[in-house]
Every structure is written in C-alpha cells, then in structure tokens.
N, CA, C and O atoms as CSV, one atom per row, in Angstrom:
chain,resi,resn,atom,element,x,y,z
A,1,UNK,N,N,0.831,-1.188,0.000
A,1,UNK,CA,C,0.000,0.000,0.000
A,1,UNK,C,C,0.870,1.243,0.000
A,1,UNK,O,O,1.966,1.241,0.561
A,2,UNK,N,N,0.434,2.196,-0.564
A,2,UNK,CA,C,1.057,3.375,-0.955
A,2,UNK,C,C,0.825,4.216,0.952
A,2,UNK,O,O,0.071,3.663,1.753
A,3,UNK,N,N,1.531,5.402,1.302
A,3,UNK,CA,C,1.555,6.248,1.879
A,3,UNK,C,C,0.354,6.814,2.126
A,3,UNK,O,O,0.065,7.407,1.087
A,4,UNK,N,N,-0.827,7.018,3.211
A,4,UNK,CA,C,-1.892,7.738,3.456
A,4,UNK,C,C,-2.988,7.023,2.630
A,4,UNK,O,O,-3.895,7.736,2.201
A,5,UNK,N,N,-3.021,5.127,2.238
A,5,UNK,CA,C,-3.856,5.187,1.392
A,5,UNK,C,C,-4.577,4.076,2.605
A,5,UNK,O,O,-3.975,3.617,3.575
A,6,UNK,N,N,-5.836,3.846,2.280
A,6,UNK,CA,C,-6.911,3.041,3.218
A,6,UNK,C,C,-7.964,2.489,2.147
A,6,UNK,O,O,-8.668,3.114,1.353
A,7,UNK,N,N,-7.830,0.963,2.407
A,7,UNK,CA,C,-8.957,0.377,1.985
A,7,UNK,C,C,-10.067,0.944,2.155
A,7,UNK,O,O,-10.825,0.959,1.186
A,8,UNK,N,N,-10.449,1.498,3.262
A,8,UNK,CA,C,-12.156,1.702,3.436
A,8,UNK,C,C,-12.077,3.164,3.076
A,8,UNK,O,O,-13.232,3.433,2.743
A,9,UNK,N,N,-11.364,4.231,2.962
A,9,UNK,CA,C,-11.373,5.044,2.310
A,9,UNK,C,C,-11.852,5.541,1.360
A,9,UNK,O,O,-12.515,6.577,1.318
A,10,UNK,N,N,-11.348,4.352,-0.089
A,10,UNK,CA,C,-11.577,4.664,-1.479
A,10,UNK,C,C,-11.398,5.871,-1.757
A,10,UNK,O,O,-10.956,6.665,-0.927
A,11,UNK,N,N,-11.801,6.287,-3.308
A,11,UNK,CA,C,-11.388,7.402,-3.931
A,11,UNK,C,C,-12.109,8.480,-3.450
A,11,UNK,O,O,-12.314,9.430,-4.205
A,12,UNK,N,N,-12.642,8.488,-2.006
A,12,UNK,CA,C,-13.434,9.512,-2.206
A,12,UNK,C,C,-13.095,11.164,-1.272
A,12,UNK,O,O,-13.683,12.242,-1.357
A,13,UNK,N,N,-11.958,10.756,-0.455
A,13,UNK,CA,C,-11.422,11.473,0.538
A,13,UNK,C,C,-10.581,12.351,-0.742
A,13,UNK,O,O,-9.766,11.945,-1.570
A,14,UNK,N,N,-11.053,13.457,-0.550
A,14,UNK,CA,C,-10.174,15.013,-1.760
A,14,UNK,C,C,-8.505,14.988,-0.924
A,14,UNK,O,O,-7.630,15.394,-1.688
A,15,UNK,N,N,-8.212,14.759,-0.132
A,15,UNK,CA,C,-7.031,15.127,0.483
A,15,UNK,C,C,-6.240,13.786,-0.062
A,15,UNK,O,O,-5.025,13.887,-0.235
A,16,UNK,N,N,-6.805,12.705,-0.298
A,16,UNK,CA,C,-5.799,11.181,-0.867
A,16,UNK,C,C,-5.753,11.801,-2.132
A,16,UNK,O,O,-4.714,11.819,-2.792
A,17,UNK,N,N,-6.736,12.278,-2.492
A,17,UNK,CA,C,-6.237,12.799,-4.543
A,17,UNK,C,C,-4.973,13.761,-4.157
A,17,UNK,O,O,-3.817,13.645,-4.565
A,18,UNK,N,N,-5.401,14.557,-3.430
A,18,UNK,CA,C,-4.181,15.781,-3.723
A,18,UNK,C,C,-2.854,14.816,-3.232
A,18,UNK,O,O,-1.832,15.037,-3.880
A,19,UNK,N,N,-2.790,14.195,-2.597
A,19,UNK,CA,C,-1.651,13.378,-1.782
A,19,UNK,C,C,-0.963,12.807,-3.462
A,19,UNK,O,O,0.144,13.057,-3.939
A,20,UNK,N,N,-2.064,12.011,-4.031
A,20,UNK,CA,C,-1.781,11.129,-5.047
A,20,UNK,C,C,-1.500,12.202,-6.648
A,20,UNK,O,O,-0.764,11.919,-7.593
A,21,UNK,N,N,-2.398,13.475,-6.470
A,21,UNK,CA,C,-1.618,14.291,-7.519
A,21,UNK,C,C,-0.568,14.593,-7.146
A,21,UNK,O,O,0.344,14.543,-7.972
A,22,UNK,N,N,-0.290,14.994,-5.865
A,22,UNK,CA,C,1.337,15.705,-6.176
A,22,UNK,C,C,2.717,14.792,-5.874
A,22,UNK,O,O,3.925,15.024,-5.899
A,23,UNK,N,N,1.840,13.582,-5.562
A,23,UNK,CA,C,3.342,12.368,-5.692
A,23,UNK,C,C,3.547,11.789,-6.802
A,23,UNK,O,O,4.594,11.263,-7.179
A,24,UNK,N,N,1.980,11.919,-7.664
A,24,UNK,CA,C,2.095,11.146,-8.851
A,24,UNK,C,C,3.581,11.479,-9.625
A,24,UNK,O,O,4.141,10.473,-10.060
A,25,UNK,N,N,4.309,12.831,-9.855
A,25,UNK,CA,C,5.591,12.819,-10.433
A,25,UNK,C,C,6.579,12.301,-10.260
A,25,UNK,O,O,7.462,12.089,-11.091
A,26,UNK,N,N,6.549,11.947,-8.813
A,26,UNK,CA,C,7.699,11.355,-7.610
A,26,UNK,C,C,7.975,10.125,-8.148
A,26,UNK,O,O,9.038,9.581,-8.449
A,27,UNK,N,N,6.770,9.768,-8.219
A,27,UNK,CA,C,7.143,7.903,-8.166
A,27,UNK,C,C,7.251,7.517,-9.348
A,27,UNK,O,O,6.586,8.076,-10.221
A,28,UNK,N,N,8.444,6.073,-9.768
A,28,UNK,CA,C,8.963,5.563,-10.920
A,28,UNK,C,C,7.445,4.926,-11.892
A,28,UNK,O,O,6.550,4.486,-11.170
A,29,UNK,N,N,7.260,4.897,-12.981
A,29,UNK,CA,C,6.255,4.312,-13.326
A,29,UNK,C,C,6.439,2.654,-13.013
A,29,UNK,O,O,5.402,1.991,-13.044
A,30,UNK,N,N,7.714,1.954,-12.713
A,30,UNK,CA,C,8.068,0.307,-12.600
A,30,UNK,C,C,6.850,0.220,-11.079
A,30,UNK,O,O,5.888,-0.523,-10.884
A,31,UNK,N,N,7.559,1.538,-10.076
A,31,UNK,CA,C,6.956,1.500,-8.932
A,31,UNK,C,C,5.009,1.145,-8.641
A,31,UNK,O,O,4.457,0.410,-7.823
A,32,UNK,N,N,4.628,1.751,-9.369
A,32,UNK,CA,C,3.043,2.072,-9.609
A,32,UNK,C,C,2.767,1.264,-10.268
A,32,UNK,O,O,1.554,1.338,-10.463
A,33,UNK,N,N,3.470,-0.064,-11.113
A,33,UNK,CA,C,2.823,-0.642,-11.648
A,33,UNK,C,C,3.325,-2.032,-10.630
A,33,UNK,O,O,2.689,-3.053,-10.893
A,34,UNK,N,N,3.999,-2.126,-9.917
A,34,UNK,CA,C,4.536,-3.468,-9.402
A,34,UNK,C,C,3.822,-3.020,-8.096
A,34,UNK,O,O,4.180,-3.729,-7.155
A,35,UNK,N,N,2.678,-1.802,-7.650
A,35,UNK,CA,C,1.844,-2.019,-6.378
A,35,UNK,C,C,0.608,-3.644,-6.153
A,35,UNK,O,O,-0.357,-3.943,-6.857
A,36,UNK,N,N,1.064,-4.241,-5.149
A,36,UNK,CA,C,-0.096,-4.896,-4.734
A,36,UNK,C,C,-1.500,-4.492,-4.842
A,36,UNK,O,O,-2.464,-5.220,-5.079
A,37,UNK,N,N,-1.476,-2.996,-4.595
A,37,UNK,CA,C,-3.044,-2.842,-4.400
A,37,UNK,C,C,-3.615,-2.259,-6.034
A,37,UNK,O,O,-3.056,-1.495,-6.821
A,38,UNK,N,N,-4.729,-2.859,-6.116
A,38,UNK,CA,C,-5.003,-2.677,-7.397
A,38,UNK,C,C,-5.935,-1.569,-7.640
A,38,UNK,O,O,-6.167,-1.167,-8.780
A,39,UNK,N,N,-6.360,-1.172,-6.806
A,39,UNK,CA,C,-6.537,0.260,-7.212
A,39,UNK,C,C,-6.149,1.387,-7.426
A,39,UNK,O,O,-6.580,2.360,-8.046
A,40,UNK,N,N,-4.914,1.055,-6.596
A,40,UNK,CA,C,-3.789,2.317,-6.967
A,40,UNK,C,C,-3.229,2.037,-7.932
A,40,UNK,O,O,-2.487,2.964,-8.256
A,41,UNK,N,N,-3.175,1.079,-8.710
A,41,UNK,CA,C,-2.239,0.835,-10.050
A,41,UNK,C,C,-3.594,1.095,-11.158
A,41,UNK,O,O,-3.274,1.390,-12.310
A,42,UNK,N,N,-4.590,1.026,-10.942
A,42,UNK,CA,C,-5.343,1.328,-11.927
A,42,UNK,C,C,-5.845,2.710,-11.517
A,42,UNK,O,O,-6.440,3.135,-12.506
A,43,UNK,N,N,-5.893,3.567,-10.597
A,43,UNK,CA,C,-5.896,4.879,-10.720
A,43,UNK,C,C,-4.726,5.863,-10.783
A,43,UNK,O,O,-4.831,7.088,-10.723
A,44,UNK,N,N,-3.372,5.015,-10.938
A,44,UNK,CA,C,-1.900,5.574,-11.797
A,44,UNK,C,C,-2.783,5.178,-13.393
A,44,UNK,O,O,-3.573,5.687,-14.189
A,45,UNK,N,N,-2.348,4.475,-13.262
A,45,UNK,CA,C,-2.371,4.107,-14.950
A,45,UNK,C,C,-3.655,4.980,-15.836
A,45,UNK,O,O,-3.500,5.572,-16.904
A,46,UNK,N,N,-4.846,4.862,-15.097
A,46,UNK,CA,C,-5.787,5.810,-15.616
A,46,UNK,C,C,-5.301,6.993,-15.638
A,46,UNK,O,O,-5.312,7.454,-16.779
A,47,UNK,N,N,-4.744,7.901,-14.615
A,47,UNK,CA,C,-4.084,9.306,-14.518
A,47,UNK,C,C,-3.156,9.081,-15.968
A,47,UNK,O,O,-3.322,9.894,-16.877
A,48,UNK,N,N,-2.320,8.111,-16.117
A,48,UNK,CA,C,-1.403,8.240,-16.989
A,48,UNK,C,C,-2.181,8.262,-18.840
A,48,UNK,O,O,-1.614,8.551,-19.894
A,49,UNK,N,N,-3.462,7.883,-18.625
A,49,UNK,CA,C,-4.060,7.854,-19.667
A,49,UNK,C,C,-4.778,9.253,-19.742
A,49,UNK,O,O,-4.867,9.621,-20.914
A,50,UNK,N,N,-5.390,10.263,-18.716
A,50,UNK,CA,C,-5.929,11.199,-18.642
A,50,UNK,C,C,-4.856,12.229,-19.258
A,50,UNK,O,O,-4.919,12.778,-20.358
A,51,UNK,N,N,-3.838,12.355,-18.257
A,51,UNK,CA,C,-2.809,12.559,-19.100
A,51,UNK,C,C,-2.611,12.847,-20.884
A,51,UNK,O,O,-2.743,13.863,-21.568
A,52,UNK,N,N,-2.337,11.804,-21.123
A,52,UNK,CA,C,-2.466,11.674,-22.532
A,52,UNK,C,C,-3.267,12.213,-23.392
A,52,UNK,O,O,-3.069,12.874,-24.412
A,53,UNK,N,N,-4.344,11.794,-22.773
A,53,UNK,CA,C,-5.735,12.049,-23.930
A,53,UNK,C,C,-5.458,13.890,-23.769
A,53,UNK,O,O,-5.290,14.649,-24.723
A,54,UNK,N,N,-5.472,14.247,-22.431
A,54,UNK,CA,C,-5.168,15.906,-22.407
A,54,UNK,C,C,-3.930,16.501,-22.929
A,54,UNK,O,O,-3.919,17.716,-22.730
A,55,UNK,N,N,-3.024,16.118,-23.450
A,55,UNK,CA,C,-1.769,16.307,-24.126
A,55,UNK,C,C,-2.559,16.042,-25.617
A,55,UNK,O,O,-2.392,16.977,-26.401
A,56,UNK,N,N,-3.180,15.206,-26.001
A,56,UNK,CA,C,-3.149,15.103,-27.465
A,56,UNK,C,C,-4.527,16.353,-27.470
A,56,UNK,O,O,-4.541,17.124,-28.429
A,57,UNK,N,N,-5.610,16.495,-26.411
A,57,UNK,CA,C,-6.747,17.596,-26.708
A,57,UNK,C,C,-5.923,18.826,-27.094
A,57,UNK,O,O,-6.215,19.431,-28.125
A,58,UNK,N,N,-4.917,19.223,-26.326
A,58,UNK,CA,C,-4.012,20.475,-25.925
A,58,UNK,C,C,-3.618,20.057,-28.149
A,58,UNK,O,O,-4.536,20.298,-28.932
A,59,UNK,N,N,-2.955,19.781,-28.416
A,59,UNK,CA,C,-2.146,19.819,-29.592
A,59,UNK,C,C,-3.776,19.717,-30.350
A,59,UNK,O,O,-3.864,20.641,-31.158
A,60,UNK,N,N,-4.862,19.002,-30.322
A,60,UNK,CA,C,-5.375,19.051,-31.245
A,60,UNK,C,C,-6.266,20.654,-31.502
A,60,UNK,O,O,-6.479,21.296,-32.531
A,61,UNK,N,N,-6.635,20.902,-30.055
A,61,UNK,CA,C,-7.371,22.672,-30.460
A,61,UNK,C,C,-6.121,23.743,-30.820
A,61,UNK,O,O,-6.258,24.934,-31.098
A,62,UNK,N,N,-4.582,22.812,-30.716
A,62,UNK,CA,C,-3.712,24.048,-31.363
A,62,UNK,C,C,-3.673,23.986,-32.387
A,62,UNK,O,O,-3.227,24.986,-32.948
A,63,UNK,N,N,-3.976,23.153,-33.009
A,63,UNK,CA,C,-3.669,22.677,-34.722
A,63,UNK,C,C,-5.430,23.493,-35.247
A,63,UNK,O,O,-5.691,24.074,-36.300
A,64,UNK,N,N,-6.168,23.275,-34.277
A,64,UNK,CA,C,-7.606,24.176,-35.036
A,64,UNK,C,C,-7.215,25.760,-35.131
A,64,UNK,O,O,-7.213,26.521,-36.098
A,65,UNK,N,N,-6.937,25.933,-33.965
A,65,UNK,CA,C,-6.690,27.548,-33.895
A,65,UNK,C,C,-5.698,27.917,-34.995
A,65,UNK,O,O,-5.812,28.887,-35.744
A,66,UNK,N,N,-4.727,27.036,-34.997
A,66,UNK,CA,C,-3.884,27.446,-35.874
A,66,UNK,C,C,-4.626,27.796,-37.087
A,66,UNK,O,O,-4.892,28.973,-37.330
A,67,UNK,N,N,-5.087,26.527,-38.116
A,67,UNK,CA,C,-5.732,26.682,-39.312
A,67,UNK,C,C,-6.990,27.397,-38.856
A,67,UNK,O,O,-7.441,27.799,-39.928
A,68,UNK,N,N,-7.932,27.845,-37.790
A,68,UNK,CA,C,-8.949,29.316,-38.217
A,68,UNK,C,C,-8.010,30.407,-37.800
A,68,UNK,O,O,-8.637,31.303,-38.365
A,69,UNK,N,N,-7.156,30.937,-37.339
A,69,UNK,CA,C,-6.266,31.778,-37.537
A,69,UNK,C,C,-5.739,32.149,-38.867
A,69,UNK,O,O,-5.885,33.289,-39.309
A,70,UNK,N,N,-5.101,31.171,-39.542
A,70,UNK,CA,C,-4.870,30.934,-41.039
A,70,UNK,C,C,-5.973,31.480,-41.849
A,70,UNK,O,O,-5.867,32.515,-42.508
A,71,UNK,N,N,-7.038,30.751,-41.780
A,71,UNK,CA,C,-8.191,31.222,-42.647
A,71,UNK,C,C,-8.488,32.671,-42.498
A,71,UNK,O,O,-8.524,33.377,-43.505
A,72,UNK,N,N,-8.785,33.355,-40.867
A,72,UNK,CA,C,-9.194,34.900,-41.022
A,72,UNK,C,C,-7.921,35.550,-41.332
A,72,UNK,O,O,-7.979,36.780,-41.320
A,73,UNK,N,N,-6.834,35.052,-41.596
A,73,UNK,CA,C,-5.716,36.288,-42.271
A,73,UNK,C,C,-6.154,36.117,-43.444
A,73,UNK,O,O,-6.845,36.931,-44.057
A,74,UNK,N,N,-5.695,34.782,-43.940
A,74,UNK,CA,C,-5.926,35.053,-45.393
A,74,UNK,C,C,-7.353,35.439,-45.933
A,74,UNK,O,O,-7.324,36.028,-47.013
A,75,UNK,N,N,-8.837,35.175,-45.280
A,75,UNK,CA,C,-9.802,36.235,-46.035
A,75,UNK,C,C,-9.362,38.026,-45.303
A,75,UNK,O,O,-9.519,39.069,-45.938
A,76,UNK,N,N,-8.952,37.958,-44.232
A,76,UNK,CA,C,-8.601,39.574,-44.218
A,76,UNK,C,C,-7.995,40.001,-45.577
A,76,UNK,O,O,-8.470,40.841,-46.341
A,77,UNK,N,N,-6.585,39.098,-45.786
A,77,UNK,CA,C,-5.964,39.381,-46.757
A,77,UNK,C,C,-6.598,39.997,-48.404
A,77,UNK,O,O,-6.739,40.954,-49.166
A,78,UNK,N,N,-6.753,38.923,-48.213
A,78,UNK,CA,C,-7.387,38.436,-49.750
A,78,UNK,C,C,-8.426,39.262,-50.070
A,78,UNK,O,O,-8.296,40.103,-50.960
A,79,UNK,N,N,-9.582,39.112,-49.373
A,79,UNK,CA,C,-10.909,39.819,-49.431
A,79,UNK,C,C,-10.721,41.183,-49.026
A,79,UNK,O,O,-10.526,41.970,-49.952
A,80,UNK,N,N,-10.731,41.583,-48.028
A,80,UNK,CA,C,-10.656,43.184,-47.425
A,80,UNK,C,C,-9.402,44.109,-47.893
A,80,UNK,O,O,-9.446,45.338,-47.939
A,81,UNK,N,N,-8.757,43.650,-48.088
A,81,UNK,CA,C,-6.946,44.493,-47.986
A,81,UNK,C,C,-6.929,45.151,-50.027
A,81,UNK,O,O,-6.829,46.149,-50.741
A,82,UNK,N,N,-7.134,43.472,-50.032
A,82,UNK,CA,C,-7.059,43.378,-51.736
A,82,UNK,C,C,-8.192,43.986,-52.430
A,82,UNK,O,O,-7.901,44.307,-53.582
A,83,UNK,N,N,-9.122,44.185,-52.162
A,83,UNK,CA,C,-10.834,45.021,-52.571
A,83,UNK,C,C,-10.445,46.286,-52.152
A,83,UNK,O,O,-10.684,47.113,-53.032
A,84,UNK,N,N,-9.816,46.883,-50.912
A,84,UNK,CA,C,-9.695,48.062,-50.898
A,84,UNK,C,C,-8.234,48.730,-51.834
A,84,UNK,O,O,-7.772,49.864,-51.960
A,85,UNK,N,N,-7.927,47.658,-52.254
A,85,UNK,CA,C,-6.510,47.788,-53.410
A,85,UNK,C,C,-7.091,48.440,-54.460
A,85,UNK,O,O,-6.789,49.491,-55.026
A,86,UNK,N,N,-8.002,47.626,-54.637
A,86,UNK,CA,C,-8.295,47.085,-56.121
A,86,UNK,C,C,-9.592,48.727,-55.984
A,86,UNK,O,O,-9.530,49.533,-56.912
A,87,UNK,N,N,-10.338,48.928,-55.133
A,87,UNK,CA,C,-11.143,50.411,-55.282
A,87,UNK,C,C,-10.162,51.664,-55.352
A,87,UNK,O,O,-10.170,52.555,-56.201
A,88,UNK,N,N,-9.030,51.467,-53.887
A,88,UNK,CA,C,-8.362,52.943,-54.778
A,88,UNK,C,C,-7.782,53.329,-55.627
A,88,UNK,O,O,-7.697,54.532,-55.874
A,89,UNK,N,N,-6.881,51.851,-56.724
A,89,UNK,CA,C,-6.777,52.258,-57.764
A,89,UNK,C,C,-7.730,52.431,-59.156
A,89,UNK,O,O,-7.420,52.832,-60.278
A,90,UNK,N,N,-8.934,51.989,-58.644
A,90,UNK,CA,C,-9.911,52.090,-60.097
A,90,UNK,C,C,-10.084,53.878,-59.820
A,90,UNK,O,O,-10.021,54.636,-60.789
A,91,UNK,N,N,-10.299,54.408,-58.427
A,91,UNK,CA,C,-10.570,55.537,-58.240
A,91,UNK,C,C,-9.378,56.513,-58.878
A,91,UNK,O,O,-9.591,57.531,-59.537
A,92,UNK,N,N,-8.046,55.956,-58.521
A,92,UNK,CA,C,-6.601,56.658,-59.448
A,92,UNK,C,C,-6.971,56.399,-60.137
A,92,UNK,O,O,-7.467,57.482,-60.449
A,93,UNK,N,N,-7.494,55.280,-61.428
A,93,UNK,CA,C,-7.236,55.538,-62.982
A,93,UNK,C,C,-8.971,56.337,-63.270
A,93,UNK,O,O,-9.078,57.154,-64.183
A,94,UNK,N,N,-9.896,56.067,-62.613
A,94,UNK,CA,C,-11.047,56.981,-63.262
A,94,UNK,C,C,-10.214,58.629,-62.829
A,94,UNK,O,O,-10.393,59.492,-63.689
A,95,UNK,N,N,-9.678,58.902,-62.053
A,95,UNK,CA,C,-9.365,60.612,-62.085
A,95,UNK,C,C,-8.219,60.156,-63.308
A,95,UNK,O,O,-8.583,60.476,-64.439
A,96,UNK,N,N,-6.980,59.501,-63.229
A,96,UNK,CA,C,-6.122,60.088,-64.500
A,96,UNK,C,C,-6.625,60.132,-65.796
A,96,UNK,O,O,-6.125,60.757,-66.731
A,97,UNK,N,N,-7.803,59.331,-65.827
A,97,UNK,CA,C,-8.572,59.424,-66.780
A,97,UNK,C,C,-9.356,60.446,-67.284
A,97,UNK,O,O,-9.405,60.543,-68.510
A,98,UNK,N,N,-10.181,61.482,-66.386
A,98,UNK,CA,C,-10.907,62.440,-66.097
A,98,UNK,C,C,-9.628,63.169,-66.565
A,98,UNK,O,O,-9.590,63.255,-67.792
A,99,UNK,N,N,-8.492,63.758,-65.882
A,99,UNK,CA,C,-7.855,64.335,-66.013
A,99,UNK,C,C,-6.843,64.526,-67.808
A,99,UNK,O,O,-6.674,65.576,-68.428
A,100,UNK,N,N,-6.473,63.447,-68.105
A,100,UNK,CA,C,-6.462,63.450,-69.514
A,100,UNK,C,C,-7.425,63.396,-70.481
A,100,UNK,O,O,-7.266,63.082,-71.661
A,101,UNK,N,N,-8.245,63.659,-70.027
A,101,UNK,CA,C,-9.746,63.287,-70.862
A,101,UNK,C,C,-10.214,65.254,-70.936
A,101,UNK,O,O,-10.640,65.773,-71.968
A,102,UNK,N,N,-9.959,66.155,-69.398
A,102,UNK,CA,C,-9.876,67.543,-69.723
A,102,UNK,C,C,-8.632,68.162,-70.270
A,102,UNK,O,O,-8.615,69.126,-71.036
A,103,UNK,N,N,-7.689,67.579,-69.851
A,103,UNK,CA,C,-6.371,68.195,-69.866
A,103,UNK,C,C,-6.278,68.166,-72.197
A,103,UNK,O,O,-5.803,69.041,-72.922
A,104,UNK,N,N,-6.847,67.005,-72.556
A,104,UNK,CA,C,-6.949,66.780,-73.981
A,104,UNK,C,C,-7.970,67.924,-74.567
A,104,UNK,O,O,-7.833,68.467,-75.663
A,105,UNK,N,N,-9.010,68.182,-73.636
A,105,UNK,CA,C,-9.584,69.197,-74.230
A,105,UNK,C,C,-9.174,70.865,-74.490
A,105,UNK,O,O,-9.383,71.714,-75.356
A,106,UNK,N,N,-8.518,70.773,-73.281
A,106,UNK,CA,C,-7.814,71.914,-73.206
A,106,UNK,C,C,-6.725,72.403,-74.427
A,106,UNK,O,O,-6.102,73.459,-74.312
C-alpha cells in the first residue's frame, strides 16, 4: 500500500487525490505498476491515460486555432486588404482618366 492510502477510504477522501496528484511525479512508473493494491495501479495508470488524452486535446485545439487563424488572415488578406486595393486604384485611374480626358480638351 502506498503512503496515506486506506482500503475503506476509497477514492473519495479530496485530500488522498491531492496526496496522489502531487506524488504522482515522484514515483517511478516500474513502482506504480509493481503495487499490490489494485486500485492504486489502476488509478496511476488511468491518470497516466488522462494525461495523454489531455496532451493530445491540448495539440489538437492548437492545430484548429492554428488553421482558423490561417483562414481569417488570409480572407482579411485576400478579401478586405485586396478590394480596398483594387477600389483605390480604379478611383486613381477613373481621375487620371478624367484628367487626360480635360487636360486633352484643353
């Protein structure tokens, strides 16, 4: 049996979790898996799977953010930046136009 742990206990005492979160780093994984008591080796091993699954959630909403990040530059880009390109020069060539169009009359 691990340190502060009690059969009749179970998982339900908040002070054995915190005991068991902040040793969980301490101890060798050979250790936690060669425990007699089998609930502590299956609530390591589950932690070690919670773990995981939250390491791969963490990388997978970075890889979303990443690509909708991606997407609103490039429609900023593309759409807004490039349309307001593309209006102030039609507005430059309708005046140089206007303008050689009086300047010819003259």
């Amino acid at each position: 049996m691990s340190v502060g742990f009690k059969e009749d206990e179970g998982f339900c005492n908040f002070n054995l979790f915190l005991i068991y979160h902040l040793d969980f780093f301490n101890m060798n994984i050979n250790t936690i898996l060669s425990k007699s008591n089998t609930k502590v080796r299956i609530y390591f091993v589950t932690k070690l799977g919670i773990y995981f699954l939250l390491v791969l959630l963490m990388l997978f909403i970075v890889v979303i953010l990443k690509e909708i990040f991606k997407k609103i530059v490039y429609f900023l880009f593309f759409n807004i930046i490039l349309s307001y390109r593309f209006i102030i020069f039609s507005f430059l060539f309708q005046y140089i136009c206007v303008i050689k169009f009086f300047s010819l009359l003259l």
